[in-house]
SEFI-507387 format. One record per residue (C-alpha): residue in three letters; x, y, z; residue number from 1. Coordinates in steps of 0.5 Angstrom, whole numbers. Example, Ala and Ser with C-alpha at 12.3 -4.5 7.8 and 13.67 -1.06 7.14 Angstrom:
2
 banu    c1    c2    c3 gukol
  ALA    25    -9    16     1
  SER    27    -2    14     2
END
This chain:
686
 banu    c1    c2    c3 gukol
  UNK   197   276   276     1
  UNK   194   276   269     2
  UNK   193   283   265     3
  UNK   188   286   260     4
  UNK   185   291   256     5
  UNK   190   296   253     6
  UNK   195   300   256     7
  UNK   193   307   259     8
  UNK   196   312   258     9
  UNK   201   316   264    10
  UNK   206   320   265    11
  UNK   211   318   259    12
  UNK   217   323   260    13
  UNK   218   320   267    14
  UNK   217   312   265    15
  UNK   223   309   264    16
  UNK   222   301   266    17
  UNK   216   298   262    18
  UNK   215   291   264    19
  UNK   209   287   262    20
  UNK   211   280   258    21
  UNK   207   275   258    22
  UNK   199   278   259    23
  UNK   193   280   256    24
  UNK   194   286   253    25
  UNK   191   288   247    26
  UNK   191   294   242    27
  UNK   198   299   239    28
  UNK   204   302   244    29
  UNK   202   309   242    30
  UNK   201   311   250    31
  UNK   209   310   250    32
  UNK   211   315   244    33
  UNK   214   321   248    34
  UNK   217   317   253    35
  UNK   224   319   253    36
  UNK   227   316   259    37
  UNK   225   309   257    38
  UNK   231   304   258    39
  UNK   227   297   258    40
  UNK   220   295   254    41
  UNK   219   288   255    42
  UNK   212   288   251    43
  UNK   213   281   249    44
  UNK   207   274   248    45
  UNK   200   278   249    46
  UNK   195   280   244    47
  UNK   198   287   242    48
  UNK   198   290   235    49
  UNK   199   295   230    50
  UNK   205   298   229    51
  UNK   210   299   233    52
  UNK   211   306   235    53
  UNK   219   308   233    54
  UNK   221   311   239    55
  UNK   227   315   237    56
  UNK   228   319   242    57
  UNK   229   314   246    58
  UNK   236   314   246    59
  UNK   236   311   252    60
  UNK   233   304   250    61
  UNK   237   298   251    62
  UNK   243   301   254    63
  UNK   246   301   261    64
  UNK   243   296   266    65
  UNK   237   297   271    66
  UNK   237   295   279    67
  UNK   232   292   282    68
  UNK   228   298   286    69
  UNK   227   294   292    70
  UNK   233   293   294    71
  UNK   236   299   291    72
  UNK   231   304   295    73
  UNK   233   299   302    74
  UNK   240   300   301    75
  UNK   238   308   301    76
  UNK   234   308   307    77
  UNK   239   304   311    78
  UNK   244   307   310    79
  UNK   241   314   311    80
  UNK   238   312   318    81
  UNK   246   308   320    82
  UNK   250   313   317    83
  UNK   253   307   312    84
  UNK   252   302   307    85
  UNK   250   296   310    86
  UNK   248   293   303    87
  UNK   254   293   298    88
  UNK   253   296   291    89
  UNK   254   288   289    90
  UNK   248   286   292    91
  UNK   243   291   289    92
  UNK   240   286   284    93
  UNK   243   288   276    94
  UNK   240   287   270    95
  UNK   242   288   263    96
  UNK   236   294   260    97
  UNK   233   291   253    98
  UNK   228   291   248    99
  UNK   224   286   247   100
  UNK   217   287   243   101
  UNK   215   283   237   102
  UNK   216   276   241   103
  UNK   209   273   242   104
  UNK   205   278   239   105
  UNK   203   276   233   106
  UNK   200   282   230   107
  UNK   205   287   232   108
  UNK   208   290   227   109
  UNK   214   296   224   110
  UNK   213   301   219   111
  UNK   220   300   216   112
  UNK   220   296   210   113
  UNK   224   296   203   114
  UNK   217   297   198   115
  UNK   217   303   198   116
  UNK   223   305   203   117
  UNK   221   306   210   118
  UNK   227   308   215   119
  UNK   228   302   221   120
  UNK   226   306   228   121
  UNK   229   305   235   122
  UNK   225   300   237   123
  UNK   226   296   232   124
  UNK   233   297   232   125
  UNK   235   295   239   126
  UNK   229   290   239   127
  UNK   232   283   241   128
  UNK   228   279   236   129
  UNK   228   283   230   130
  UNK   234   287   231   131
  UNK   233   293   226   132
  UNK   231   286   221   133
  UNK   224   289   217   134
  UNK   220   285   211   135
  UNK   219   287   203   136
  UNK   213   291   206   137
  UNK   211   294   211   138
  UNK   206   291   217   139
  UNK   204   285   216   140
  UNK   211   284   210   141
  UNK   209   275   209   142
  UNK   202   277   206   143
  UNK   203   282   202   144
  UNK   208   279   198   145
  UNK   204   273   197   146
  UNK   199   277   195   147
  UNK   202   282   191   148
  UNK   208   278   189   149
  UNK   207   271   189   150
  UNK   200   271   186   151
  UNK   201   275   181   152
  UNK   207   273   178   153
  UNK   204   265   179   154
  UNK   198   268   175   155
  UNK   202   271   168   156
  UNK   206   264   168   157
  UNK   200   259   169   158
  UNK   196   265   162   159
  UNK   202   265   159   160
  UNK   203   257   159   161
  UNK   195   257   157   162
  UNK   197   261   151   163
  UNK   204   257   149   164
  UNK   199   251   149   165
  UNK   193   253   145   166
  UNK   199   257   140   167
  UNK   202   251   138   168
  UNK   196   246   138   169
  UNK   195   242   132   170
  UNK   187   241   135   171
  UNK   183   245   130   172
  UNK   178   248   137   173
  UNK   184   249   141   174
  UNK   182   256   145   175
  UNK   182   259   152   176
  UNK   175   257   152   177
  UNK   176   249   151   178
  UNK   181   249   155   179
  UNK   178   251   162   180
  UNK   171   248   159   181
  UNK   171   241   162   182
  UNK   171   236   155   183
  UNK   166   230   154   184
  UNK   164   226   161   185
  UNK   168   221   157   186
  UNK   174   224   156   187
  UNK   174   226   164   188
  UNK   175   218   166   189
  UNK   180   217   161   190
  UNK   187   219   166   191
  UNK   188   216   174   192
  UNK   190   224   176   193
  UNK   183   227   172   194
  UNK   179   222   175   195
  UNK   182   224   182   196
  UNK   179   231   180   197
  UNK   172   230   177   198
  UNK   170   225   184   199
  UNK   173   231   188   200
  UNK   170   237   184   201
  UNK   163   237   188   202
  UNK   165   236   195   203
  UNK   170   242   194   204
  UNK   165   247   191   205
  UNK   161   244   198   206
  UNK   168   246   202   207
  UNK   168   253   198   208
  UNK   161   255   201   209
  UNK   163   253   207   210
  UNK   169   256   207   211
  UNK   165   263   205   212
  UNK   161   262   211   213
  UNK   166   260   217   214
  UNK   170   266   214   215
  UNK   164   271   215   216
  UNK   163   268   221   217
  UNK   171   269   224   218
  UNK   171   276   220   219
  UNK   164   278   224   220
  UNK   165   276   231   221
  UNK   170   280   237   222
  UNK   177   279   235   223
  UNK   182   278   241   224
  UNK   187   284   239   225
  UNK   181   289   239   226
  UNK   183   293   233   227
  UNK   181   289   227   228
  UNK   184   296   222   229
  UNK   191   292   225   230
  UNK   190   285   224   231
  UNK   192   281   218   232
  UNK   187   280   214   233
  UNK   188   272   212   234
  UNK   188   272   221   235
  UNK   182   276   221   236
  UNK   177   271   217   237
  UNK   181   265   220   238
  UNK   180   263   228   239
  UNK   187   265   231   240
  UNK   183   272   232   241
  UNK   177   269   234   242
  UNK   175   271   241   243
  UNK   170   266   242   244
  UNK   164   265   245   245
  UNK   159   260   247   246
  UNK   155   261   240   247
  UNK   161   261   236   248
  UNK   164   255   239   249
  UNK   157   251   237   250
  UNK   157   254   230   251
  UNK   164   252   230   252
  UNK   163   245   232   253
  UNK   157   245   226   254
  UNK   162   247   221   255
  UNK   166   242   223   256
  UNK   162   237   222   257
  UNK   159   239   215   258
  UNK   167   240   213   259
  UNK   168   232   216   260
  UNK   162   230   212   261
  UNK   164   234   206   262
  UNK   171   231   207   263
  UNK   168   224   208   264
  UNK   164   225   201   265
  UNK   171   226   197   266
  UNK   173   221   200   267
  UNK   169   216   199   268
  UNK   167   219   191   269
  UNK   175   217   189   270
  UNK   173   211   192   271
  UNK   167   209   187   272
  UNK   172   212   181   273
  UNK   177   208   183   274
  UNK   179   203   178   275
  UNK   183   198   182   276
  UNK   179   192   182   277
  UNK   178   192   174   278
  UNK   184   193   174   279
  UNK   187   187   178   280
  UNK   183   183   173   281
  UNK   185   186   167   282
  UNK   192   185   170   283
  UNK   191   177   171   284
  UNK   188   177   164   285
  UNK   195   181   161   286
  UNK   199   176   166   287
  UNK   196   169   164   288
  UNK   198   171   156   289
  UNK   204   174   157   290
  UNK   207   167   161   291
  UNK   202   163   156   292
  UNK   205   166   150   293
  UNK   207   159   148   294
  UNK   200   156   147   295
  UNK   197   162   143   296
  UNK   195   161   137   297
  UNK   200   164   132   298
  UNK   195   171   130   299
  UNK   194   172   138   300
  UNK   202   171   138   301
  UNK   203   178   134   302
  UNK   198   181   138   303
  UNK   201   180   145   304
  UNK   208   179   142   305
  UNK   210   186   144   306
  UNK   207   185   151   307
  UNK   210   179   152   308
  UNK   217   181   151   309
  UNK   216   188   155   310
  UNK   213   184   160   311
  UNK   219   180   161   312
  UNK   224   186   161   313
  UNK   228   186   167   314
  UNK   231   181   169   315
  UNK   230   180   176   316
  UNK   224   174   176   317
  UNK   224   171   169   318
  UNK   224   165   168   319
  UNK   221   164   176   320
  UNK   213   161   176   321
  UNK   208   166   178   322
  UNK   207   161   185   323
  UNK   214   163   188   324
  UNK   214   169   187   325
  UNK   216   173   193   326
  UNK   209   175   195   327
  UNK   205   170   193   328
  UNK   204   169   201   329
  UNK   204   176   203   330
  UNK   209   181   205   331
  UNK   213   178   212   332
  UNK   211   182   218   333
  UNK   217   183   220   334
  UNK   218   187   213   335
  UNK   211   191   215   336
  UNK   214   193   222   337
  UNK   222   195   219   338
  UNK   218   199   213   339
  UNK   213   203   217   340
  UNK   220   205   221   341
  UNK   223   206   216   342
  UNK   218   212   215   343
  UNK   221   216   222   344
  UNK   228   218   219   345
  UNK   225   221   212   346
  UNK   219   224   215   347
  UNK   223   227   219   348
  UNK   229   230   214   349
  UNK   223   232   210   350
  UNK   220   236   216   351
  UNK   226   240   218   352
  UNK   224   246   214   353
  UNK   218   246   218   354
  UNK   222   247   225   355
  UNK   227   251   221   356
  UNK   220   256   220   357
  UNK   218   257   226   358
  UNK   226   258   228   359
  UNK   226   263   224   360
  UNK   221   267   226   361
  UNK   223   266   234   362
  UNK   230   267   234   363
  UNK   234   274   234   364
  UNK   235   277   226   365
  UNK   242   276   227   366
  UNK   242   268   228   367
  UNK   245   267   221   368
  UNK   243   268   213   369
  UNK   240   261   214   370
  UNK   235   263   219   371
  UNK   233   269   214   372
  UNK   231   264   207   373
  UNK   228   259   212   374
  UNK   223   264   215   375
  UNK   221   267   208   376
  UNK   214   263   207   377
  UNK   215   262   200   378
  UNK   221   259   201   379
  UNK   219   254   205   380
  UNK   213   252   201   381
  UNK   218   251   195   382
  UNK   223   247   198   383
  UNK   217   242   201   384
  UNK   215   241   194   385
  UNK   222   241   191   386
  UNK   224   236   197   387
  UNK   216   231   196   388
  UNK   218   232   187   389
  UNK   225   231   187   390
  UNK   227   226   193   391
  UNK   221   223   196   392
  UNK   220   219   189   393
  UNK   226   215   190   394
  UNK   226   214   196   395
  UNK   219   211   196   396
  UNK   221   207   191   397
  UNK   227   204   194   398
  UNK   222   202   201   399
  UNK   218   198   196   400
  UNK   223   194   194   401
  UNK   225   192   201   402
  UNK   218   191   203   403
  UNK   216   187   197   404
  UNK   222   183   197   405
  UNK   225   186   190   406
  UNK   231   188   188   407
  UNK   229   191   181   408
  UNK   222   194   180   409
  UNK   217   187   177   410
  UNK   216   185   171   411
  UNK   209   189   169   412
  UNK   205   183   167   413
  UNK   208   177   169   414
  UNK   209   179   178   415
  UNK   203   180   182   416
  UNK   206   185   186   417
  UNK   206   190   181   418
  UNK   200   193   182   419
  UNK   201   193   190   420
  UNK   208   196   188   421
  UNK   206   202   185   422
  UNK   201   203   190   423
  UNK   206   202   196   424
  UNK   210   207   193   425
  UNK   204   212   193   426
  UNK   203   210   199   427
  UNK   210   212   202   428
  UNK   210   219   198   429
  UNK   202   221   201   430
  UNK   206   219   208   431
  UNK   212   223   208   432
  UNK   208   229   206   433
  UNK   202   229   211   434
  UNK   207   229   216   435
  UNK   212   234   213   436
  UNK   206   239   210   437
  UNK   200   238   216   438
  UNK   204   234   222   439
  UNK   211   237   223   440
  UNK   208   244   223   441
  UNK   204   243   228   442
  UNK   211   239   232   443
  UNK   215   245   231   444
  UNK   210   250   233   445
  UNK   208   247   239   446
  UNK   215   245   240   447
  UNK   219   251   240   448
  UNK   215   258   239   449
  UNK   214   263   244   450
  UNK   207   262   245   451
  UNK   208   255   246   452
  UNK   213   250   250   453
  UNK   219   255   248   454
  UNK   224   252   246   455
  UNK   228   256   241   456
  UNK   231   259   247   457
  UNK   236   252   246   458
  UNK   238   255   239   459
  UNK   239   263   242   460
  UNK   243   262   248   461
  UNK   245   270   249   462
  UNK   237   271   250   463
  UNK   236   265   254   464
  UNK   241   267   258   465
  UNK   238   275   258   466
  UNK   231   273   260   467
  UNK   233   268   265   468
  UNK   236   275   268   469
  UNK   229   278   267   470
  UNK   227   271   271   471
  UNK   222   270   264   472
  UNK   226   265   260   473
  UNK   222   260   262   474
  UNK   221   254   259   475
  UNK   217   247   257   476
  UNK   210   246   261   477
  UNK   211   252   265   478
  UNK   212   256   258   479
  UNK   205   254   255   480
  UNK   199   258   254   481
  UNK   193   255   252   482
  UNK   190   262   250   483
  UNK   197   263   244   484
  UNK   200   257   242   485
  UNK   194   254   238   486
  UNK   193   261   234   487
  UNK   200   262   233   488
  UNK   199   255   229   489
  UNK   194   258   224   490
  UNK   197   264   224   491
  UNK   204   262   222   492
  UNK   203   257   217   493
  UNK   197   259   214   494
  UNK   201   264   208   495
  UNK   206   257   207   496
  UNK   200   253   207   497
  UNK   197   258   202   498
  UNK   203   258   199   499
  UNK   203   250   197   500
  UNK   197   250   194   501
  UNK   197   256   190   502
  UNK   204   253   187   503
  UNK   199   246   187   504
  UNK   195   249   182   505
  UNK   199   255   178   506
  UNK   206   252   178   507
  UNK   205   246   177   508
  UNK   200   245   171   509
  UNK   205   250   169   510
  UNK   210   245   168   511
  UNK   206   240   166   512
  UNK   203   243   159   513
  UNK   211   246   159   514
  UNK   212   239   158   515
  UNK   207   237   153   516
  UNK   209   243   147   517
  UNK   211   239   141   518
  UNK   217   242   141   519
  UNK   219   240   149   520
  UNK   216   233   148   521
  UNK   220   233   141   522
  UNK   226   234   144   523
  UNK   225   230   150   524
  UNK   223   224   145   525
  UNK   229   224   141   526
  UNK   234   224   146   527
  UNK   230   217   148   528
  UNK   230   215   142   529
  UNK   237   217   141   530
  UNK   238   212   148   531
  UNK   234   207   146   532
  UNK   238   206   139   533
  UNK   244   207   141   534
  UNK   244   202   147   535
  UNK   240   197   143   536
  UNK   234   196   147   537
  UNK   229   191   145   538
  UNK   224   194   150   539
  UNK   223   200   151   540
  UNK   215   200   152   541
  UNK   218   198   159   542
  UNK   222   203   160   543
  UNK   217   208   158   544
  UNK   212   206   162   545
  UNK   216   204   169   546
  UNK   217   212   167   547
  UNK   210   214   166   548
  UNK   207   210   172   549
  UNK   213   213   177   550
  UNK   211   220   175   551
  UNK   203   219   175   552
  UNK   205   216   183   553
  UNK   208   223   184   554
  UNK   202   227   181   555
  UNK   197   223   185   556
  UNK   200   223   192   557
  UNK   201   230   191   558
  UNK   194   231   190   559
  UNK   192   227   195   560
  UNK   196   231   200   561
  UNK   193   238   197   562
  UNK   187   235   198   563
  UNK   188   233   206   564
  UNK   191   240   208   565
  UNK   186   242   206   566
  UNK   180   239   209   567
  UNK   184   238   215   568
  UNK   187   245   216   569
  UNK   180   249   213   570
  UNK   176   250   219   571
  UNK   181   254   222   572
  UNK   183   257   216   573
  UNK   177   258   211   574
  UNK   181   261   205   575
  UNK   184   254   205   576
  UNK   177   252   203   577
  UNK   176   257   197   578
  UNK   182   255   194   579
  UNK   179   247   194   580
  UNK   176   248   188   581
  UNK   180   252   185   582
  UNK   187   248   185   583
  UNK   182   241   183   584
  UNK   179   245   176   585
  UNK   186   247   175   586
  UNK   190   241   176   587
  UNK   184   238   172   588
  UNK   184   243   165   589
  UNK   192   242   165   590
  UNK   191   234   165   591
  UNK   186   234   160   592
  UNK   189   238   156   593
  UNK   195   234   156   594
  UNK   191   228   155   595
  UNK   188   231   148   596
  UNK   193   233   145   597
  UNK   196   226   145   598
  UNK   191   223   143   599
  UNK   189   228   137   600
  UNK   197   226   136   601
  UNK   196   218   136   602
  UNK   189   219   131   603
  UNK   192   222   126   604
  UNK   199   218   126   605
  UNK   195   212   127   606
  UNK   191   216   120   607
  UNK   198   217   117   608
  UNK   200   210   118   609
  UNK   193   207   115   610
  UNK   193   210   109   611
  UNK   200   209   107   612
  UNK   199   202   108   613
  UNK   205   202   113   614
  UNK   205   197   118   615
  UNK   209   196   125   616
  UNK   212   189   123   617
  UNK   215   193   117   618
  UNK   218   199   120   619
  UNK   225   199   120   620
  UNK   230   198   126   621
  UNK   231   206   128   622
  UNK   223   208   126   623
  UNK   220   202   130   624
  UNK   226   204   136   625
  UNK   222   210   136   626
  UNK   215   208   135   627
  UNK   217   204   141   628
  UNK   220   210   146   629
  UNK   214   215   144   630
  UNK   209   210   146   631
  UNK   204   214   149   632
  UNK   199   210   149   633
  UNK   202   203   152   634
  UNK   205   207   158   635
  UNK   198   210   159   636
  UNK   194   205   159   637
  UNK   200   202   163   638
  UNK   199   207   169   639
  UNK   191   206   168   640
  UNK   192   198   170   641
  UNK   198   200   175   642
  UNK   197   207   179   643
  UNK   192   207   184   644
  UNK   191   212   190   645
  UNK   191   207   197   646
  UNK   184   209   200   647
  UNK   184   206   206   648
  UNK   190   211   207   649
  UNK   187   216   205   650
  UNK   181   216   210   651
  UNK   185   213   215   652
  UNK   189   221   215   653
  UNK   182   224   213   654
  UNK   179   222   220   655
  UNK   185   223   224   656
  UNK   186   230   221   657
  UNK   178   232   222   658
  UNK   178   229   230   659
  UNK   181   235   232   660
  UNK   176   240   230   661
  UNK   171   240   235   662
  UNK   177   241   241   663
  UNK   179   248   237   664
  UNK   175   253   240   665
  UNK   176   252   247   666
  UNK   184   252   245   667
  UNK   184   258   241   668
  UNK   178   262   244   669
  UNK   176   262   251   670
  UNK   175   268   255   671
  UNK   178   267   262   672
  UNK   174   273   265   673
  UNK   180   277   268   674
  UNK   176   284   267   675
  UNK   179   290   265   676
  UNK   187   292   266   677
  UNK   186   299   268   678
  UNK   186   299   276   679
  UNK   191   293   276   680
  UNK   197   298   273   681
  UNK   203   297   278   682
  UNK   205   305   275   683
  UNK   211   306   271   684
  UNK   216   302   273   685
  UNK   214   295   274   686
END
């Protein structure tokens, strides 16, 4: 029989047995202070909240065992009518008294907490779960630090970045005012990665108005939990608190439907901006002059002498015709087949931190320190984009190889495959995020938390085996909840998915003007001339522009992958939305600043180099290395030709992410009618 309503209040002193796992009750445990003889509480998986009351005077709570009271109270009975035991002591059923709260009710939480220093009650001591185990702060510990530690510190680091590049611009405008001004429309079409962001800025502000409405209406209707001062705010305007009504569920629908749109909108507005047919022909005019090179007239010689030879720079098909190259046919099928499986083991070394999550927050406390950092939602936010920054580029890089056939990266002009090279690449990287960033999450939660299938038991056997006792250690189809499970997704996931994207738009345009201050881009050029000079290379254009083209594929797919979390996962979580706009403008001003500031370098250089009368032919050896090795514009108009976002993939996620919108409130929000819990109260040791 399922329960609800709040727990009524009793007789507390004489209530020693508190069993009530896996209802429907809502509100505090307030009715329980006072209760001195309380020796087991089983609280768990229902839609309580507030914080739990400290209990300290129950000094009785998880110690000693509790007997079965009908077997206990038949035993007594015989034995007074026979005059003897007819049931041995050993056959009153035992069980072991324990505490267990915090499993399953998203919202309950302690007042313990280290800022500022608030002492650990009885309740949460001897808990099962939390076993004394407390956040920064107290109540709802995860956003608070985000708000209060995280976004905080991300803001001082991206202004004073901001401040370091206006400082040490040689541009006579450059000023806080320019820098978050969008430039000429001219200058937004001059970079792959700010063309990405201009097509996306106008749907992403139509995302942001609906995200503002989805949250008023979430924030406006019925919560299940039933005490709106006690839910997590980032949970009260999303749909894990929302109890849904029929109304609700057709506004809901609706916003789906516009998001889908809005989505599509983006989708299709990068693939108007999309450069990739002008750039396959333009690829094909470089590629018949650098293999035709021979039949130039002698001043188009100098011109393309450089390419030519760049063109040429790694061994792997030189000499080889353009018509048998490998993939002058096409890619084998069974090559397709082993590259996609391929995918299976990365994505699922990728998504470990996605289970280690949601392990962490089921598990007792004192599973081990790694449950600990991995339970921590920055930390996890973190290691994805280390993990899809530092790993994924290699490997992604690798599997392109195998599917085209090569066993070095193609020569740039001359192979047809270095366009589709690249683009599968980018490709892997998208790939292997949606399934780290929007699948795994939903796997792991559906797979092993509490409110779902349950099995994070495998991974706490003592505590498997003690709520098997209790016969409430079930698992698999029989653990499933269709009112929790769904909830419990959005409301673990929603702190790391804010997260990524505010590390998307803070931290990372942080870095990339990092990178670009004179004295760091000094640095790093002169350790790639020093390398170039010092290994007499000829063709160091080459090198610089596989390098620059390798990190404009990092940059897209992370973009894409932001902008896919975030049309997926808004409708459930509208803050996703309003922070659209935000990581676009962001990633959009850092790119376009970088992008000015070395094109006023090359101008005036370019000045320098015309009024002295210098030309590159005679340069001498180190200053032509280092003219080659700094080539900014060779490997930016390389990654214009080379580097392009996969449409089709990208839509193909766009709609697989939106379908699951209009099913979402009969998952989250129904009501099942089971009526007020007062009346159907079993008394005080249930």
């Amino acid at each position: 029989m399922a329960l609800s309503g709040p727990l009524p209040s009793f007789d507390a002193p004489e209530l020693r047995t508190m069993a009530a796992s896996r209802n429907f009750f809502t509100g505090g445990a307030d009715v329980l202070e006072g209760s001195w003889n309380l020796s087991t509480l089983l609280l768990n998986s229902n839609y309580m909240s507030c914080e739990l009351t400290d209990l300290d005077n129950s000094t009785n709570l998880g110690q000693g065992e509790f007997f079965d009271p009908v077997s206990r109270t038949l035993k007594i009975r015989l034995r007074t009518v026979l005059g003897f035991n007819l049931i041995d002591d050993d056959d009153v059923e035992a069980f072991e008294n324990i505490a267990l709260s915090f499993a399953g009710n998203t919202e309950m939480t302690t007042a313990a907490g280290d800022l500022p220093p608030s002492s650990t009650g009885r309740s949460t001591t001897v808990d099962e779960i939390r076993q004394g185990k407390h956040g920064l702060f107290s109540g709802h510990s995860n956003s608070k630090e985000l708000f209060f530690i995280t976004l905080p510190v991300l803001l001082l680091l991206h202004a004073a970045s901001i401040g370091l590049a206006v400082r040490t611009s040689s541009r006579p405008d450059a000023s806080f005012r320019s820098y978050l001004v969008p430039p000429p429309p001219e200058l937004r079409k001059a970079a792959m990665l700010s063309r990405v962001c201009y097509a996306c800025i106008r749907p992403m502000l139509g995302m942001a108005a609906l995200g503002l409405l989805l949250g008023l209406l979430n924030g406006l209707t019925p919560t299940v939990f039933s005490t709106h001062g006690c839910v997590d705010p980032l949970v009260h305007v999303s749909v894990a608190s929302v109890r849904a009504s029929s109304v609700y569920q057709w506004l809901f629908v609706l916003g789906s439907l516009v998001g889908l749109a809005l989505s599509m909108a983006a989708f299709r507005s990068i693939a108007r901006w999309n450069e990739e047919p002008r750039a396959r022909r333009v690829h094909a005019v470089l590629g018949v002059l650098a293999s035709e090179s021979d039949n130039i007239s002698a001043i188009h010689q100098e011109l393309v002498g450089v390419w030519y030879s760049n063109a040429h720079g790694l061994p792997c098909l030189v000499g080889v015709p353009r018509t048998q190259e490998p993939d002058a046919l096409g890619v084998a099928l069974w090559r397709r087949v082993v590259f996609w499986a391929l995918h299976i083991p990365l994505a699922f070394v990728a998504s470990l931190p996605a289970a280690g999550y949601v392990l962490g927050n089921n598990v007792p406390a004192g599973s081990g320190w790694y449950y600990s950092l991995l339970s921590n939602s920055m930390a996890i936010a973190l290691f994805k984009v280390g993990f899809n920054s530092a790993l994924t580029p290699a490997l992604a890089k690798k599997l392109a190889m195998f599917k085209h056939a090569s066993q070095e990266q193609p020569p740039l002009a001359t192979s047809g495959t270095a366009i589709p090279f690249f683009k599968t690449q980018v490709v892997v990287m998208l790939t292997v995020e949606v399934m780290s960033v929007l699948l795994a999450p939903m796997v792991a939660v559906f797979l092993l938390d509490e409110s779902c299938l349950r099995y994070y038991l495998w991974f706490a056997t003592d505590l498997a085996t003690l709520l098997d006792s209790w016969d409430i250690g079930q698992r698999g189809s029989e653990a499933y909840r269709q009112q929790f499970c769904s909830r419990k997704l959005v409301k673990d996931y929603q702190v790391v998915w804010v997260s990524i994207l505010l590390v998307a738009a803070l931290l990372q345009t942080t870095m990339r003007l990092i990178m670009a201050l004179p004295k760091i881009k000094a640095m790093a050029l002169d350790m790639a001339a020093l390398k170039c000079c010092s290994d007499q290379k000829e063709h160091d254009l080459f090198s610089a522009t596989l390098d620059h083209c390798f990190g404009l594929v990092g940059e897209i797919s992370h973009l894409l992958s932001g902008i896919l979390t975030i049309v997926v996962f808004g409708i459930v979580a509208p803050v996703l939305l309003l922070l659209g706009p935000v990581v676009i403008w962001l990633t959009l001003c850092s790119v376009l600043w970088v992008s000015r500031e070395q094109t006023h370098k090359e101008t005036s250089e370019k000045a320098l180099v015309q009024t002295s009368g210098l030309r590159l032919s005679m340069a001498t050896v180190e200053d032509e290395c280092y003219s080659k090795c700094w080539g900014w514009f060779g490997a930016e108009f390389g990654g214009r030709i080379l580097v392009h976002p996969p449409i089709r993939v990208l839509l193909a996620f766009g709609h697989v992410g939106n379908t699951a919108h209009p099913r979402l409130p009969a998952q989250v929000g129904l009501d099942h009618g089971l009526g007020d819990f007062s009346g159907d109260f079993l008394g005080p040791t249930v």
